[in-house]
C-alpha positions as CSV (number, residue, x, y, z in Angstrom):
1,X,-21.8,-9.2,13.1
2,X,-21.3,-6.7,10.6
3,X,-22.6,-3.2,11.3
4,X,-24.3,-1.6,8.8
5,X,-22.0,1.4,8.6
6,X,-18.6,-0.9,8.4
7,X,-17.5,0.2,4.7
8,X,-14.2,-1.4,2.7
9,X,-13.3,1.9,1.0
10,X,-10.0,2.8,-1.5
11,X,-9.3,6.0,-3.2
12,X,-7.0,6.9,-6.1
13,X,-4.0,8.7,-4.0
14,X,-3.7,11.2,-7.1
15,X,-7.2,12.3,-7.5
16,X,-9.1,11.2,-4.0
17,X,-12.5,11.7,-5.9
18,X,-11.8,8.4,-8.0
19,X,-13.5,5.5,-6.1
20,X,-12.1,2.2,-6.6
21,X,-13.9,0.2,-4.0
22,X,-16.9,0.9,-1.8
23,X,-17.9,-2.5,0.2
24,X,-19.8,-3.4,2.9
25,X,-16.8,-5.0,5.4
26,X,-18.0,-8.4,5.6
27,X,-17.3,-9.1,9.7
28,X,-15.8,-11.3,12.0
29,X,-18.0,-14.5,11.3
30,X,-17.0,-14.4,7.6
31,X,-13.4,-14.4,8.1
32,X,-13.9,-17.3,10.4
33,X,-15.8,-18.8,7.5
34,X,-13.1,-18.0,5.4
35,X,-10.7,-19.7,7.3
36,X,-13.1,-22.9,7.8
37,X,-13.1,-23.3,4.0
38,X,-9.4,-23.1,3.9
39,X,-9.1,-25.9,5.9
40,X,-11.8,-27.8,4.1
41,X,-9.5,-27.6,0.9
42,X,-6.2,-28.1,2.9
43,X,-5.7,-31.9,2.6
44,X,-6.8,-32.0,-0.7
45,X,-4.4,-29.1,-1.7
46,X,-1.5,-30.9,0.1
47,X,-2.5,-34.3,-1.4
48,X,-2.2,-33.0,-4.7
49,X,1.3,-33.3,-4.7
50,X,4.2,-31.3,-5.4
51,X,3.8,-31.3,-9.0
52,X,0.4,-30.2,-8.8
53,X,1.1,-27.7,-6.6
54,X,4.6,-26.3,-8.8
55,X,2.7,-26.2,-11.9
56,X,-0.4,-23.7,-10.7
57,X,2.3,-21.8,-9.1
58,X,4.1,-21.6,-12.1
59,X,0.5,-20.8,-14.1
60,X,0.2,-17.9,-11.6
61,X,3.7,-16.4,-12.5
62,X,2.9,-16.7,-16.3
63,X,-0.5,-15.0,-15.6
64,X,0.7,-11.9,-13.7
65,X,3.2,-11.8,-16.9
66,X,0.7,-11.6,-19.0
67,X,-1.4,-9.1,-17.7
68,X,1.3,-7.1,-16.0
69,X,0.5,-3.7,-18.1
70,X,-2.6,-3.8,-16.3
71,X,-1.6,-4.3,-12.7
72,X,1.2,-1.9,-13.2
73,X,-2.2,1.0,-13.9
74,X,-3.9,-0.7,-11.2
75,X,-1.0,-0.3,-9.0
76,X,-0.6,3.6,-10.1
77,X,-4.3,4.3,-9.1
78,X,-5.2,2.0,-6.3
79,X,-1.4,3.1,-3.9
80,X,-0.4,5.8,-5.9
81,X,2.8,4.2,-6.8
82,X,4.9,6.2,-10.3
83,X,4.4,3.4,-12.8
84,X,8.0,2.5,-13.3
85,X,8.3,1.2,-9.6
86,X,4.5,-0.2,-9.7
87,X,5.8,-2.3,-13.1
88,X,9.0,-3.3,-11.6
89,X,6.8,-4.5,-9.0
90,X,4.6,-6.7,-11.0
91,X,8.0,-8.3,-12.5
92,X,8.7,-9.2,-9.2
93,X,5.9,-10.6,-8.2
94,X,5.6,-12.8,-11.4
95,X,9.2,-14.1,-10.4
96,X,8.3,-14.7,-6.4
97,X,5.6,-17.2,-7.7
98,X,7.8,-18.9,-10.5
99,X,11.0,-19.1,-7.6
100,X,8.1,-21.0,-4.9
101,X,7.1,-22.7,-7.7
102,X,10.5,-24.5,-7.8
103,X,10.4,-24.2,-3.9
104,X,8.1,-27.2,-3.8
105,X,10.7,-29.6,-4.9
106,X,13.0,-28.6,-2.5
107,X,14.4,-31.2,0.3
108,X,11.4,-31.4,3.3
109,X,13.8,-33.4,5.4
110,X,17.1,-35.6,6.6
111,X,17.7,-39.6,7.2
112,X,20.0,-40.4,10.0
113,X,21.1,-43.5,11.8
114,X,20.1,-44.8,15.2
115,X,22.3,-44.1,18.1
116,X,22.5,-48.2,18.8
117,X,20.3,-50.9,17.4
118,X,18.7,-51.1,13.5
119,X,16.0,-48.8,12.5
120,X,16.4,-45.5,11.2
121,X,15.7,-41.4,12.5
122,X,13.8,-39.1,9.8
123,X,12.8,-35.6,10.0
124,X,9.9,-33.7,7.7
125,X,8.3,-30.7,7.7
126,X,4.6,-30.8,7.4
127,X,2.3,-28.2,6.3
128,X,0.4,-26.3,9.2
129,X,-2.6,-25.9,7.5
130,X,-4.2,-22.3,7.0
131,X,-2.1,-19.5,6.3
132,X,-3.4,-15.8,7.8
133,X,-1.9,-13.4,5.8
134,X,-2.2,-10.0,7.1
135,X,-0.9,-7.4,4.5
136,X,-0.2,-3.6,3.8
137,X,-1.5,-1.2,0.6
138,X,2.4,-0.1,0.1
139,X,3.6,-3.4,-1.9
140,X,0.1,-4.7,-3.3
141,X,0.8,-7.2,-5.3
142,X,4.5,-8.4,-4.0
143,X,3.8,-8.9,-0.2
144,X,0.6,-10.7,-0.4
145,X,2.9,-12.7,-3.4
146,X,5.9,-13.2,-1.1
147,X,4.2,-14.7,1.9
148,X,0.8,-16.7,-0.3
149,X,3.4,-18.2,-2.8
150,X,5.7,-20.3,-0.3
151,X,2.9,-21.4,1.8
152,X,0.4,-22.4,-0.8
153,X,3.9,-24.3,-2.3
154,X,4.5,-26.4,0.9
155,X,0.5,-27.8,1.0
156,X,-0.6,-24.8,3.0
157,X,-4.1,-23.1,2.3
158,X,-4.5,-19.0,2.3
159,X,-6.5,-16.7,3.8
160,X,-5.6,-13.0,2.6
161,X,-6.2,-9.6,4.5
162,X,-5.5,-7.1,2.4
163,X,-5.1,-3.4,3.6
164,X,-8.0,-1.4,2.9
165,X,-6.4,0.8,0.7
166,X,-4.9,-1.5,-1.6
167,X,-8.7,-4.4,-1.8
168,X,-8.7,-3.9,-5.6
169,X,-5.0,-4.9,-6.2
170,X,-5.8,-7.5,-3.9
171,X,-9.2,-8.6,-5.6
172,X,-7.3,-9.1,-9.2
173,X,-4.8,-11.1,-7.6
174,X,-6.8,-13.5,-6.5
175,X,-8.9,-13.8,-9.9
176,X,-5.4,-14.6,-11.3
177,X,-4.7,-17.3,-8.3
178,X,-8.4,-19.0,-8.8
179,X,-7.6,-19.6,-12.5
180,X,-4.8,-21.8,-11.4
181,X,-5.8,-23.2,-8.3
182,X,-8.3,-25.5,-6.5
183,X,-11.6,-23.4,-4.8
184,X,-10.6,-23.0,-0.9
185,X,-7.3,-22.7,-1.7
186,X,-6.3,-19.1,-1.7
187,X,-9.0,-16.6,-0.3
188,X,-9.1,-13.1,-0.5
189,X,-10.6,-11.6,2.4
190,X,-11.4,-7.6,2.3
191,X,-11.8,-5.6,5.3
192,X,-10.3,-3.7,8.4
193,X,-9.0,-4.7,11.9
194,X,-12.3,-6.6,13.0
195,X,-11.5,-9.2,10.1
196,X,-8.0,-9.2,10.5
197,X,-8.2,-9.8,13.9
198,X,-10.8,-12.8,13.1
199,X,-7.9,-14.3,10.8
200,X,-5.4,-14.1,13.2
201,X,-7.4,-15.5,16.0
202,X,-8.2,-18.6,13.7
203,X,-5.4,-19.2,11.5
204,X,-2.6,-22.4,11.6
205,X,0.2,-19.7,11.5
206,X,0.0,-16.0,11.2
207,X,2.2,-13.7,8.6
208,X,1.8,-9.7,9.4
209,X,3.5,-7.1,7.4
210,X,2.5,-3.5,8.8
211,X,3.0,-0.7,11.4
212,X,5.0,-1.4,14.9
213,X,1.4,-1.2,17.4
214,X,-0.8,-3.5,15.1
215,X,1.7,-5.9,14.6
216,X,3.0,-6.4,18.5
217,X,-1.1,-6.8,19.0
218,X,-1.1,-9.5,16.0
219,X,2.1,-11.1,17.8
220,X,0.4,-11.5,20.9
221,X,-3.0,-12.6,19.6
222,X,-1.2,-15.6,17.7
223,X,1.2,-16.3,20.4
224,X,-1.7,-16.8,23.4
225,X,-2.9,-19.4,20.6
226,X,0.2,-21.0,20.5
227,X,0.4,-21.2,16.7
228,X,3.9,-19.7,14.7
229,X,3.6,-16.1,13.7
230,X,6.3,-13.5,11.9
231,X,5.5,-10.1,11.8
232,X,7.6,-7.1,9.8
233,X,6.9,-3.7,11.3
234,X,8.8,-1.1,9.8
235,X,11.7,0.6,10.2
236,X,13.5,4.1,11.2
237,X,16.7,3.8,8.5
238,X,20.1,5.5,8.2
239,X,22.3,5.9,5.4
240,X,26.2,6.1,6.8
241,X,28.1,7.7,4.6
242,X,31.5,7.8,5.0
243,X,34.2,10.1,3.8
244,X,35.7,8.2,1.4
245,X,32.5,7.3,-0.4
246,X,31.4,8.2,-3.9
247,X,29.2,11.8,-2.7
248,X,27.6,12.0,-5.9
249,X,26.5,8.4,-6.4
250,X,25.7,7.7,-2.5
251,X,23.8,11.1,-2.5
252,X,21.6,10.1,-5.9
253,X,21.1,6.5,-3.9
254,X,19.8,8.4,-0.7
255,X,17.7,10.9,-2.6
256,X,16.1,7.8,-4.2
257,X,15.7,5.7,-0.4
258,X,14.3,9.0,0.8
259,X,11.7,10.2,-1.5
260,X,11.0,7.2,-4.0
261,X,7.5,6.2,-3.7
262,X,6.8,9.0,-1.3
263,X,8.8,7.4,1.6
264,X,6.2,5.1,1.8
265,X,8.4,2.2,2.0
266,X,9.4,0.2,5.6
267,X,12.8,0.1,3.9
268,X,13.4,4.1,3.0
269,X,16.1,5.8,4.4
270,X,14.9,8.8,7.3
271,X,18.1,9.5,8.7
272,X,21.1,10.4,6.8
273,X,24.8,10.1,8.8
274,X,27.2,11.9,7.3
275,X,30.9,10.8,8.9
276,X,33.8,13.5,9.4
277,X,34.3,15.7,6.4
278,X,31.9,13.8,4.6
279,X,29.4,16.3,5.6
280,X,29.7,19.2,3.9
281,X,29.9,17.3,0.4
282,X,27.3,15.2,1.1
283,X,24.8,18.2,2.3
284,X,25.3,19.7,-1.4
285,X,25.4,16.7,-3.5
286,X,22.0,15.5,-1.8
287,X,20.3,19.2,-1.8
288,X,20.9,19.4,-5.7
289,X,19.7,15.2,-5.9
290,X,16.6,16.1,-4.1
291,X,15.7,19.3,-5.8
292,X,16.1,17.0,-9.3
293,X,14.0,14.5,-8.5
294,X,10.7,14.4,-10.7
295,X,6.9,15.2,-8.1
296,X,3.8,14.3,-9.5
297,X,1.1,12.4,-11.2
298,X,2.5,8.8,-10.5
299,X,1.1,7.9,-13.7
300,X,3.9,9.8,-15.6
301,X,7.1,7.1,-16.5
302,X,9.2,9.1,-14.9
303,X,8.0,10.2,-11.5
304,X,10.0,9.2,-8.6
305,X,7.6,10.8,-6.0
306,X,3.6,10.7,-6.1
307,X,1.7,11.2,-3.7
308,X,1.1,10.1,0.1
309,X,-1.1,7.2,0.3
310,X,-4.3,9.1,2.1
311,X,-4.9,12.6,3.9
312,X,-3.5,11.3,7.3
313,X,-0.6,10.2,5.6
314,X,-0.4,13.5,4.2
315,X,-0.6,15.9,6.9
316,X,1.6,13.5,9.2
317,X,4.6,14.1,7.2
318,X,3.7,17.9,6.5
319,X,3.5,18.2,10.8
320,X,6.6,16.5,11.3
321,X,8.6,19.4,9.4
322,X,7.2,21.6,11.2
323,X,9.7,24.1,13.0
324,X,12.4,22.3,11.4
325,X,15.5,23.7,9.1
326,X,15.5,22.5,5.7
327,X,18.3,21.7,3.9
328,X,16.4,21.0,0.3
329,X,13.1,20.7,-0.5
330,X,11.6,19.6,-3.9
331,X,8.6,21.2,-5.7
332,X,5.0,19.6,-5.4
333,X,2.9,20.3,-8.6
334,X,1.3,23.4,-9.1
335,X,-2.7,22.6,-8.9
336,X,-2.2,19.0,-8.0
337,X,-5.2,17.8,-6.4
338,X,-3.5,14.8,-4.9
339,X,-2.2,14.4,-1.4
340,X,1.2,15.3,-2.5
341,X,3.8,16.3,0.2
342,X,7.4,17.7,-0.9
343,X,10.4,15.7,0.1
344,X,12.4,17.1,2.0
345,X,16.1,17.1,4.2
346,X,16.1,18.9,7.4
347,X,18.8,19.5,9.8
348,X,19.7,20.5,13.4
349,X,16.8,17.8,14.5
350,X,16.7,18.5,18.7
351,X,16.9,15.0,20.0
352,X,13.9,13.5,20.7
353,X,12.0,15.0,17.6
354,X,9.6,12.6,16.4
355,X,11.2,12.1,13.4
356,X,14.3,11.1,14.9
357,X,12.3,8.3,17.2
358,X,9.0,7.3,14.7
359,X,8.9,6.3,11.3
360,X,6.9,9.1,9.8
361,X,6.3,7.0,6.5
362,X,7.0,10.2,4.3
363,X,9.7,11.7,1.7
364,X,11.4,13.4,4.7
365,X,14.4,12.6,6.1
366,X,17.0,14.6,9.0
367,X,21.0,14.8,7.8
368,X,22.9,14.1,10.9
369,X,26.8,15.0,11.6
370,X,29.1,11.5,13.1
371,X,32.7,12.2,14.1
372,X,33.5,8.7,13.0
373,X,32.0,5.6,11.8
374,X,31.8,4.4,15.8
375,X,29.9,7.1,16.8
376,X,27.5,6.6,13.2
377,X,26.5,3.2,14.5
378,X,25.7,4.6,17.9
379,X,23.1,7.3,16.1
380,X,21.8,4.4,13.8
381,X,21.6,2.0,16.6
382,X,19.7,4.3,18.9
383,X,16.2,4.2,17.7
384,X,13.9,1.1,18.7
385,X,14.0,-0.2,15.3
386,X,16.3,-1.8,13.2
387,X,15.5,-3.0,9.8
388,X,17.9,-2.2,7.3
389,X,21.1,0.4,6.9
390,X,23.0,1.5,4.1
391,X,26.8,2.3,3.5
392,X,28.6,4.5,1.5
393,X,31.8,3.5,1.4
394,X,35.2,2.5,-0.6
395,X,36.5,0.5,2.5
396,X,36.3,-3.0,1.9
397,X,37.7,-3.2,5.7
398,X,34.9,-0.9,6.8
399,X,32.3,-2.7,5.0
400,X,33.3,-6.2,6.4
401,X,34.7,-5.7,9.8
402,X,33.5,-1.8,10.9
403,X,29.8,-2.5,10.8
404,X,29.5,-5.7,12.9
405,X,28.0,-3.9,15.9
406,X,24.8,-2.2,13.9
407,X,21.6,-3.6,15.4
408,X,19.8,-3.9,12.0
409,X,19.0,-7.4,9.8
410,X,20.1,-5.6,6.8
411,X,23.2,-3.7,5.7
412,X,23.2,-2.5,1.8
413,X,27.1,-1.9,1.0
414,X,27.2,1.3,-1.6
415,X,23.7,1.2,-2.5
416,X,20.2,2.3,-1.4
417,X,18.4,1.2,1.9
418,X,15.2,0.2,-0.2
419,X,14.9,-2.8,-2.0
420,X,14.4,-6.5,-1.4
421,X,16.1,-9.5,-2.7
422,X,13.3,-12.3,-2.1
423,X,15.3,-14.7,-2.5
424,X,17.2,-14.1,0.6
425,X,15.9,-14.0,4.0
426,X,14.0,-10.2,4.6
427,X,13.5,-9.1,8.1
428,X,15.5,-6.7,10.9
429,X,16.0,-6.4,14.4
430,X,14.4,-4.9,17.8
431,X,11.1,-3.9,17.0
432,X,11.2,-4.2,13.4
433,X,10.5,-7.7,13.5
434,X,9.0,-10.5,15.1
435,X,9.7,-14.3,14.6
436,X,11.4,-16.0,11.9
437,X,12.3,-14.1,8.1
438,X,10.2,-13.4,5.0
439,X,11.3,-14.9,1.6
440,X,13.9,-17.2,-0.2
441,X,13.8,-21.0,1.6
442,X,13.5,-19.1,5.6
443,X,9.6,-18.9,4.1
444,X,9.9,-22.7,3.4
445,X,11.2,-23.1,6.7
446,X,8.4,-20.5,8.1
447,X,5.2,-22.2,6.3
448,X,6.2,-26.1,8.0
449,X,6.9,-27.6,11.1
450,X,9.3,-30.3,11.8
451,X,8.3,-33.5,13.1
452,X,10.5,-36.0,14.1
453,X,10.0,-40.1,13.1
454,X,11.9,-43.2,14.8
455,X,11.2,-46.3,12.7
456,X,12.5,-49.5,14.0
457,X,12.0,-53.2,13.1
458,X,9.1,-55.0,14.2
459,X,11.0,-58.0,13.9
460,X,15.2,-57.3,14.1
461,X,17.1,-59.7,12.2
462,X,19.8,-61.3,14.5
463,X,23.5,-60.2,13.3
464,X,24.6,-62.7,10.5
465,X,27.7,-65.0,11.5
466,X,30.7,-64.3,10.4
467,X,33.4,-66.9,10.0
């Protein structure tokens, strides 16, 4: 039951006066509704057949191209995200449907012989049914894209759980999906934890991308059911930079992971590990790349940094610089009436400080001394999480051999921590994430489940004679 003061709500980040949405959440028996439709249009979805299924996946990617001017705005003032990230984004998400378009053709099993005796062995993978797609505002029209695209292209349904913050992102995706596919088969589902919960408690398999607490409880939820669930919780990053490294390119990739989109990214960079004499050059080439990166209205082309995604979000990074040293700091706009925060570098972080043990979420990030690379992979592997690390390096040796014993699913060779290839598997280690990866054919692999078949003759032909 709904209660009558349960509200879907989104704000413009830059000016929190503009309203986007203001909804009445729709409750727990609706997204068990939801989910009972989906599976009412499952079999027909998967019965289509694969060419049915490519070609409204491939009408999806030509629609987001077409109207990508206005999801980049939509982007820039539902999250908040500086329009030249929010329209790389929308490319992105036009090619994650047009790759799981392909997708569908690809191999969905083996043949192999019997041990003894005619017949033959075959393996398939088989659609699990409803797909519970639990989502964040940060990426709000990529990650819904990235995990609804390669299940709807192996014969799954969707039901979609947008964040909050990012329902009408979510909203204009699916009136692009419904143009190209049968009713049932992708459903957007707007609301807060008592309808995500609902999904997850109901779903076939379970696909969570969100903060480290929510996403164990998600994990747990889905596992007591016994159905397959992957969840991506964040990270706590570190650029190593070595000695030998290019200072002023590594230090303009780091100022980039650091404050780009706010911080607000699972893949930034919040700790920077500068090796040996490293240190010194680094600590100037990254105060100056900091200081020149462009604050503000995330409308303008060529803002780097808008602002934090709500108040919370806000005063959470503003408290975790509290009492701390900082190296460089970058200028918020004067009169701004967004909920900016400057990024920022700090050093001499005591151990245990909370931004050397939580992801903060925030352009803030603590520069760190190593003697040598073995004691840098000690500081980067002794956080809980582990999603991604960058290296700064000319060392092919280093890059290929010295980094074997990071704990992290990612390493990004003389580039930044952000950024995602989806055509490759996406996911880290510890408590980043849970279950199998995001993206490329490990989604294929994700969305199915094998079953095994043994065929053999109802009647076996005796062995012809041979002379």
């Amino acid at each position: 039951m709904t209660s009558a003061l349960a509200q879907v709500v989104s704000h413009n980040p830059a000016a929190p006066s503009d309203v986007l949405v203001r909804i009445p959440a729709p409750g727990a028996f609706a997204a068990v509704d939801a989910v009972e439709r989906a599976h009412a249009a499952q079999p027909g979805w998967h019965l289509g057949g694969t060419a049915a299924r490519s070609a409204a996946l491939g009408a999806v990617a030509a629609a987001i191209d077409s109207a990508a001017d206005e999801l980049a705005a939509l982007a820039v003032r539902e999250v908040g995200k500086p329009l030249a990230e929010a329209r790389a984004e929308v490319t992105r998400t036009a090619a994650i449907w047009r790759y799981y378009a392909q997708a569908a053709f690809e191999c969905t099993g083996a043949v192999h012989e019997t041990a003894d005796g005619p017949g033959l062995l075959l393996t398939r993978r088989r659609p699990h049914g409803v797909a519970g797609l639990i989502t964040p505002w940060n990426f709000p029209f990529a990650i819904p894209s990235w995990k609804a695209a390669p299940a709807l292209a192996t014969g799954n349904t969707v039901v979609l759980k947008p964040a909050p913050e990012a329902t009408a992102c979510a909203q204009r995706l699916a009136e692009i999906v419904h143009h190209a596919l049968p009713a049932g088969a992708f459903t957007v589902l707007p609301g807060g934890p008592t309808e995500g919960n609902a999904v997850v408690s109901a779903a076939d398999v379970v696909s969570f991308t969100g903060s480290t607490t929510v996403g164990q409880a998600v994990v747990r939820t889905a596992t007591a059911r016994g159905v397959p669930v992957q969840a991506e919780m964040g990270g706590l990053n570190a650029a190593i930079v070595l000695p030998d490294a290019d200072i002023p390119r590594a230090a303009a990739h780091i100022a980039a992971a650091i404050a780009g989109y706010a911080g607000q990214k699972c893949t930034a960079t919040s700790r920077v590990i500068a090796v040996g004499a490293a240190h010194d050059p680094l600590r100037e080439a990254l105060t100056e790349a900091l200081r020149a990166l462009p604050v503000g209205d995330p409308a303008d082309p060529a803002t780097v940094c808008g602002p934090l995604i709500n108040e919370s979000a806000r005063d959470r990074v503003i408290q975790a610089r509290k009492g701390l040293s900082a190296v460089a700091c970058a200028a918020v706009p004067e009169g701004a009436d967004g909920w900016y925060a400057a990024p920022a570098l700090v050093e001499q972080v005591p151990p245990g400080h909370r931004l050397l043990c939580e992801e903060v979420f925030g352009p803030l990030a603590a520069l760190l001394p190593a003697d040598d690379l073995a004691h840098a992979v000690r500081i980067t592997n002794s956080v809980a999480h582990g999603l991604v690390t960058s290296v700064h390096t000319a060392s092919l040796d280093t890059a290929l051999h010295g980094l074997d014993h990071l704990d992290t699913g990612m390493i990004r060779v003389n580039a930044p921590s952000t950024g995602v290839d989806f055509h490759l598997p996406f996911g880290g280690a510890k408590a980043s994430s849970h279950g199998p990866r995001e993206q490329g054919r490990a989604a294929i692999a994700f969305y199915t489940s094998d079953r095994t078949y043994t065929l053999t003759p109802a009647h076996p032909q005796a062995p012809a004679k041979t002379t």
